[in-house]
C-alpha positions in Angstrom: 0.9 6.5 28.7 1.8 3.1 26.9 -1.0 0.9 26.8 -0.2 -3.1 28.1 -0.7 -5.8 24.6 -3.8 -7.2 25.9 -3.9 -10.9 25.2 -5.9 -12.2 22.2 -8.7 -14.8 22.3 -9.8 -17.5 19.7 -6.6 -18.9 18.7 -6.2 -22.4 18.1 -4.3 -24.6 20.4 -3.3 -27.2 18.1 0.4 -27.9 18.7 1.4 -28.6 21.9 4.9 -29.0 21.3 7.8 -28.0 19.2 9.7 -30.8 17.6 13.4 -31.2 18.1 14.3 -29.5 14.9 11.9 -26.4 16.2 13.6 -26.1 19.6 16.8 -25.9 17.6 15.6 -23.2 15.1 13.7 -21.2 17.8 16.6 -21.2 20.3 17.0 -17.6 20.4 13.9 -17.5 21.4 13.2 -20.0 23.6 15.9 -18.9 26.2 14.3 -15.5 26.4 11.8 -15.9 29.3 9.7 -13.4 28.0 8.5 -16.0 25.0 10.3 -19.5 26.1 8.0 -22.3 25.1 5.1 -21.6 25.7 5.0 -18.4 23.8 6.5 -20.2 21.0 3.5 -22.3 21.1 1.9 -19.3 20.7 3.2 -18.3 17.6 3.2 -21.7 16.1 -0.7 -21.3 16.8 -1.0 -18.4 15.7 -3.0 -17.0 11.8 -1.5 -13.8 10.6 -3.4 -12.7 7.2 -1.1 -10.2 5.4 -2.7 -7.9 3.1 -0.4 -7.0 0.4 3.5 -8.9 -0.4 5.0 -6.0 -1.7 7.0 -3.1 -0.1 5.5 -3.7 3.5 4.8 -7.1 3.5 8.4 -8.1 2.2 9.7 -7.5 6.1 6.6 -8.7 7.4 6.5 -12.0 5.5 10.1 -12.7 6.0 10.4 -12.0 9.9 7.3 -13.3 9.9 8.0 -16.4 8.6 11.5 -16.3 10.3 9.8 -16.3 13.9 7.3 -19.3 13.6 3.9 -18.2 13.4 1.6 -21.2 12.0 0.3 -20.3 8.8 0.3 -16.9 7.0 -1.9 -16.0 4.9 -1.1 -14.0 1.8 -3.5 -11.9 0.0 -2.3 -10.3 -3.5 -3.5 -10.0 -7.2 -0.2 -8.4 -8.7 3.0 -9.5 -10.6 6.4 -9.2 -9.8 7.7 -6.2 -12.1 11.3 -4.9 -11.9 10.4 -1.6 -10.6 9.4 -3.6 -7.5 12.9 -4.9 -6.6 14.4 -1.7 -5.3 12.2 -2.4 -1.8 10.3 -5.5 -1.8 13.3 -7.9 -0.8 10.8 -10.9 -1.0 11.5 -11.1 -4.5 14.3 -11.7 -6.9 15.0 -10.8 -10.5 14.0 -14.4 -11.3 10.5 -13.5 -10.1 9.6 -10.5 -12.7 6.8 -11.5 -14.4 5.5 -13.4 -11.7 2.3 -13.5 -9.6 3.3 -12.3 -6.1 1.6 -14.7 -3.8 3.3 -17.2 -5.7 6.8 -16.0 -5.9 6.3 -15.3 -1.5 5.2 -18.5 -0.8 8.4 -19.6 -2.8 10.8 -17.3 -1.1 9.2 -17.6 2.7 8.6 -21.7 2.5 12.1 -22.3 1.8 13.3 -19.5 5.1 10.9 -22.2 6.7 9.6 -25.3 6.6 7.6 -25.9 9.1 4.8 -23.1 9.1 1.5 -23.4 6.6 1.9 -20.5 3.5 -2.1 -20.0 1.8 -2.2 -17.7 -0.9 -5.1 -16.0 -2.6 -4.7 -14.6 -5.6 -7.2 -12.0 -5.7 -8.2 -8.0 -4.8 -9.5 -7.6 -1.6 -13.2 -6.6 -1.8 -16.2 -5.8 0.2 -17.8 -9.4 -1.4 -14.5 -11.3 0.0 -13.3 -9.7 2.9 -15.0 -11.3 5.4 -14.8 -14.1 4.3 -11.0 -14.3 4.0 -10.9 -12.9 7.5 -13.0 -15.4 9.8 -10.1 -18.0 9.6 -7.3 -15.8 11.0 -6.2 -14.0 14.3 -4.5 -11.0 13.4 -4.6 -8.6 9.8 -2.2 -6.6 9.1 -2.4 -4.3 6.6 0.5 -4.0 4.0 -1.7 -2.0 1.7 -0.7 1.4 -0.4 -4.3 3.2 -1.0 -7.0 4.6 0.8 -10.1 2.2 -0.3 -8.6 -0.6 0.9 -7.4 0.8 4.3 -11.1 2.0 5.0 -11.9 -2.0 3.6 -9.2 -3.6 6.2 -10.3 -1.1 9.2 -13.9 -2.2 8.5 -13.9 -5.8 8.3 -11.9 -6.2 11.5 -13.9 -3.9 13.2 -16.6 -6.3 12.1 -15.5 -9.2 13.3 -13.3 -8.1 16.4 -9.9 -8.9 14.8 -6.9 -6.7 15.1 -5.7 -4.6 12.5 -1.8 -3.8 12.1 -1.5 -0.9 10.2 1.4 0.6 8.3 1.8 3.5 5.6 5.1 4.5 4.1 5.6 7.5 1.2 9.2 8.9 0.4 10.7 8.9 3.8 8.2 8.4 6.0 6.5 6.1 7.3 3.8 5.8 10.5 2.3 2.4 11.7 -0.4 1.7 15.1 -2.7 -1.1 16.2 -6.7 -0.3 15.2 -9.5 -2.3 16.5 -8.4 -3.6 20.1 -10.7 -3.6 22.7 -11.2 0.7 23.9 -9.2 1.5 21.3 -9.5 3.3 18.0 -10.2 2.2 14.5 -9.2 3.7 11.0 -12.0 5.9 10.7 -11.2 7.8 14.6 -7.8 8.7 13.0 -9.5 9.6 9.5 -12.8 9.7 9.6 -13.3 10.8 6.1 -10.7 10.6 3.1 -8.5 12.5 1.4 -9.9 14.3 -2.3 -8.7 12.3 -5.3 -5.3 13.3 -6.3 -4.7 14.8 -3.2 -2.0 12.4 -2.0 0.4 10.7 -4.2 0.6 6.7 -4.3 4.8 5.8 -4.1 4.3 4.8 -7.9 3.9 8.6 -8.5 6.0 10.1 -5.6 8.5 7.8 -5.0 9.7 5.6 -1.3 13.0 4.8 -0.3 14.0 2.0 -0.8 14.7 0.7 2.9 11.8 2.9 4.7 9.7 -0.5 4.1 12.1 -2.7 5.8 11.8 -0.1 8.6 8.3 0.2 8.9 7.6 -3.7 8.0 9.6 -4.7 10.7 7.8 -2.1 13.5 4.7 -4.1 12.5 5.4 -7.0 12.6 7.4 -6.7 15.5 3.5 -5.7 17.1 1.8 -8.5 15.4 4.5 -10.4 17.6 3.8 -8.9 20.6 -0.1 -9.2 20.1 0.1 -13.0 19.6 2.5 -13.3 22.8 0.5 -10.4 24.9 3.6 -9.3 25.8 4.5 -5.3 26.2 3.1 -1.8 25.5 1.2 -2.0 22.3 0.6 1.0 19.7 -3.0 0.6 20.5 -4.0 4.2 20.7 -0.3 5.4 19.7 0.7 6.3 15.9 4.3 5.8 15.5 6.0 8.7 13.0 9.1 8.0 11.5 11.2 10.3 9.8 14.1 8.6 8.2 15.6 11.8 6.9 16.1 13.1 10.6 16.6 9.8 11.6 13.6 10.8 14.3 10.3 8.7 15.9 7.6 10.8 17.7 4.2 9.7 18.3 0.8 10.9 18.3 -1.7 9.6 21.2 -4.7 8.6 19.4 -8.6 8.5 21.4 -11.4 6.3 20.2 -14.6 8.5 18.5 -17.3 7.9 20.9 -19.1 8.9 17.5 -17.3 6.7 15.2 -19.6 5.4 12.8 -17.7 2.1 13.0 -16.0 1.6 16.0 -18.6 4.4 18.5 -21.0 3.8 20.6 -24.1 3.9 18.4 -22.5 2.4 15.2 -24.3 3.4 11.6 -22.3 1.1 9.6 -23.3 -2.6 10.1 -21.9 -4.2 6.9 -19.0 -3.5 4.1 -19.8 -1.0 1.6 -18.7 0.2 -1.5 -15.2 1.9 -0.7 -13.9 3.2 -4.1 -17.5 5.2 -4.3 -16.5 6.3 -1.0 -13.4 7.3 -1.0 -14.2 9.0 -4.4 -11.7 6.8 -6.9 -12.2 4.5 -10.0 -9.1 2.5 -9.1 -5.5 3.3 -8.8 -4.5 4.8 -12.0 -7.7 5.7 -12.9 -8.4 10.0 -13.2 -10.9 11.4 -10.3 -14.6 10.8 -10.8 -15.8 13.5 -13.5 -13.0 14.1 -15.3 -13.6 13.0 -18.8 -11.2 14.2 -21.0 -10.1 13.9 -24.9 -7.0 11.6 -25.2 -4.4 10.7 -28.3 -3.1 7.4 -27.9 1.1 7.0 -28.0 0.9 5.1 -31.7 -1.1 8.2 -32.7 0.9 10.7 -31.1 4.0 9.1 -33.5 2.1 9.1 -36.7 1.0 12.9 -35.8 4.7 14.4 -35.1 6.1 12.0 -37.9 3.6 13.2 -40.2 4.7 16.7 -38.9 1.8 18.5 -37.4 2.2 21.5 -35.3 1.5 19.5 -31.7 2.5 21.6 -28.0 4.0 18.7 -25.9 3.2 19.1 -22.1 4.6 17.9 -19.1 3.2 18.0 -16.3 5.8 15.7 -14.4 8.5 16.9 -11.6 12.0 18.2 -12.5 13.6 15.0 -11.5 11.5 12.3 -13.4 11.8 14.9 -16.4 15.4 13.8 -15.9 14.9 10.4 -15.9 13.2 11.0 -19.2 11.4 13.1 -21.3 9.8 13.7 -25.0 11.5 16.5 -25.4 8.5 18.2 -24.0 7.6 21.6 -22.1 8.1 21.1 -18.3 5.4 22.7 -16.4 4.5 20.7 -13.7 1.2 19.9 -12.7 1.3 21.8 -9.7 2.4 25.1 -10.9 0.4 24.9 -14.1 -2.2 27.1 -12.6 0.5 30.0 -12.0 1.8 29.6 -15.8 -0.7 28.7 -17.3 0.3 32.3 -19.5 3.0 30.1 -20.8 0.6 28.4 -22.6 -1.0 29.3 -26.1 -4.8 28.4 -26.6 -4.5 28.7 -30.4 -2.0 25.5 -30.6 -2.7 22.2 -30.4 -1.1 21.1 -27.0 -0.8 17.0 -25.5 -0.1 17.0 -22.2 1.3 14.0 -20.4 3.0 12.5 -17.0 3.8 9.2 -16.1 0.8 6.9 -16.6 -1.9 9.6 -17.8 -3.7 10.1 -14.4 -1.9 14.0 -13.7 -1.7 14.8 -17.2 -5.4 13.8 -17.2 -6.2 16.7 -14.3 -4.1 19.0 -16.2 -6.0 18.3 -19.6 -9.7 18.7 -17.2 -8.3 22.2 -15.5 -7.1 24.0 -18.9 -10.2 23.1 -20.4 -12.1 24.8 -17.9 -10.0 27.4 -18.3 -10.9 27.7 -22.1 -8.6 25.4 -23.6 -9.8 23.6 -26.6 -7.5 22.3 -28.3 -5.8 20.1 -26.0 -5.3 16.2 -25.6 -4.2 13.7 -22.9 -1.6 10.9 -23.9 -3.4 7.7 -23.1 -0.7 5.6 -20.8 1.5 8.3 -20.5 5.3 7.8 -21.0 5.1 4.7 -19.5 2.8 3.3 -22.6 4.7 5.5 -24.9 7.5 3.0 -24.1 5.8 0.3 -24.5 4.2 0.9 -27.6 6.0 3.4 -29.4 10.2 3.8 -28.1 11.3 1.0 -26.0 14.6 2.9 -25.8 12.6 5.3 -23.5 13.2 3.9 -19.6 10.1 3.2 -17.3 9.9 3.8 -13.8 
């Protein structure tokens, strides 16, 4: 059964009316009884804090933006880069090179002038989050990895805001509404996460380009609904969409009476250290543990131009061996265990991927496996391209 928005408390009440040139611009809105002025008001009141401005929070900025809340906030510590432009429509090819924050307040303060833009350049961490939170009435989270989900989940548990999730990989996507009164948080849905490695970030397995758009929109077509406390919410409902069967379905989700966050006898009063606990060193980083012998890509050049007897592996998937290669032997990471016979202990073998991080599990397995001779490209292909061949694309 759909649960009813339940109206939010602790917005300001500031404006208390739309200028003539607002009335104009909200029109479409204003004639729908369902908003009409005074839930206009509403959103002109309202404090959305967006966590992330890339693929997610392009469609959430924008229509966000577009439909008159008061002042977004925008929280991001990364630069524009080209392979960005395929999805995050915020952002033109003007703005490579560019902090992100900067080049959103740009793009969304000229779709409309009359709303407040604050930016803050910075990660999200357990010292800041709170902090960054206090001022504003909703969160929605735009992010793409689990530590800063758990962050987002436990800060607004913490201090009773909403929290607007979203997730998108390949073609799929899911979004919900954590943290409302009865409902669930984060941690009901997972209450512990996934092993390192386990699950691909899009940098490594790839998102249509238009699945954000999809999924952006759904949340911030909640947000919406929060601020006017109009509708059945996805409180306790995680939307699944499957944009290759062009299908929704959703899953009815029940708070954890045992929830060490949101349950009735909470064990976690304060923000912790969430890249201990969800077992990562940051994003590109190898798992915890695995410390393995690397070759960087200017000595990997001097080696095969010097013409040493070197094994090049690659542990990447048939299509981005496509993309490009080093002429290497494709086994990738997943099946390496299976032909690992294909391999030959007695040469000196440098395995590599993308950015280093699979090649660097690869590298950790066969030496377990009584490999000795066997290196991991520092950077990958990526910093081979960078360093080494810039006539070899990135991606």
């Amino acid at each position: 059964m759909a649960t009813k928005v339940q109206p939010m408390t602790g917005a300001a009440n500031s404006a208390v009316s739309l200028s003539n040139e607002e009335i104009l611009r909200y029109s479409r809105h204003l004639i729908m009884p369902e908003v009409g002025m005074e839930g206009q008001l509403k959103l002109k009141n309202a404090k959305v804090l967006l966590i992330g401005t890339g693929g997610l929070g392009a469609p959430l900025g924008l229509y966000l933006a577009a439909a008159g809340i008061g002042r977004l906030g925008l929280v991001d510590f990364d630069v524009v880069d080209f392979t960005n432009l395929q999805r995050q429509v915020t952002f033109g090819s003007g703005d490579v090179g560019k902090p992100k924050t900067e080049a959103a307040r740009a793009r969304l303060s000229s779709l409309n002038t009359d709303i407040q833009i604050d930016t803050f350049e910075t990660k999200l961490t357990s010292d800041n989050a709170l902090e960054l939170f206090k001022e504003f009435d909703v969160i929605v989270d735009g992010t793409d990895n689990f530590p800063t989900r758990y962050l987002v989940n436990d800060a607004c548990i913490l201090l009773g805001k909403p929290n607007v999730y979203g997730s998108i990989f390949r073609f799929e996507g899911q979004v919900t509404v954590f943290g409302r009164p009865d409902g669930p948080c984060y941690r009901c849905l997972y209450p512990e996460p996934p092993p390192p490695g386990l699950v691909p970030s899009c940098a490594e397995g790839g998102v249509l380009g238009v699945l954000p758009g999809i999924v952006g929109s759904i949340q911030a077509m909640e947000t919406i609904k929060l601020i006017l406390g109009r509708g059945d919410g996805l409180a306790g409902r995680l939307l699944l969409f499957d944009a290759l069967a062009m299908k929704f379905r959703e899953l009815k989700l029940r708070k954890n009476p045992n929830c060490p966050m949101c349950g009735e006898h909470r064990t976690i009063n304060k923000l912790i250290d969430y890249y201990e606990f969800c077992g990562v060193r940051g994003e590109e980083a190898p798992a915890p543990n695995v410390q393995v012998p690397e070759i960087t890509p200017r000595e990997l050049k001097s080696r095969l131009d010097r013409g040493d007897d070197l094994f090049i592996l690659d542990v990447r998937e048939p299509h981005e061996f496509q993309i490009c290669n080093l002429k290497g032997h494709l086994i990738p990471l997943g099946e390496l265990p299976r032909r690992v016979h294909e391999l030959d202990s007695s040469r000196e073998i440098v395995a590599h991927c993308r950015s280093g991080k699979r090649s660097a599990e690869a590298v950790d397995f066969l030496r377990k496996t009584g490999f000795r001779k066997i290196l991991n490209l520092k950077g990958g292909i990526v910093a081979w391209s960078d360093e080494v061949d810039p006539s070899v694309p990135k991606y």
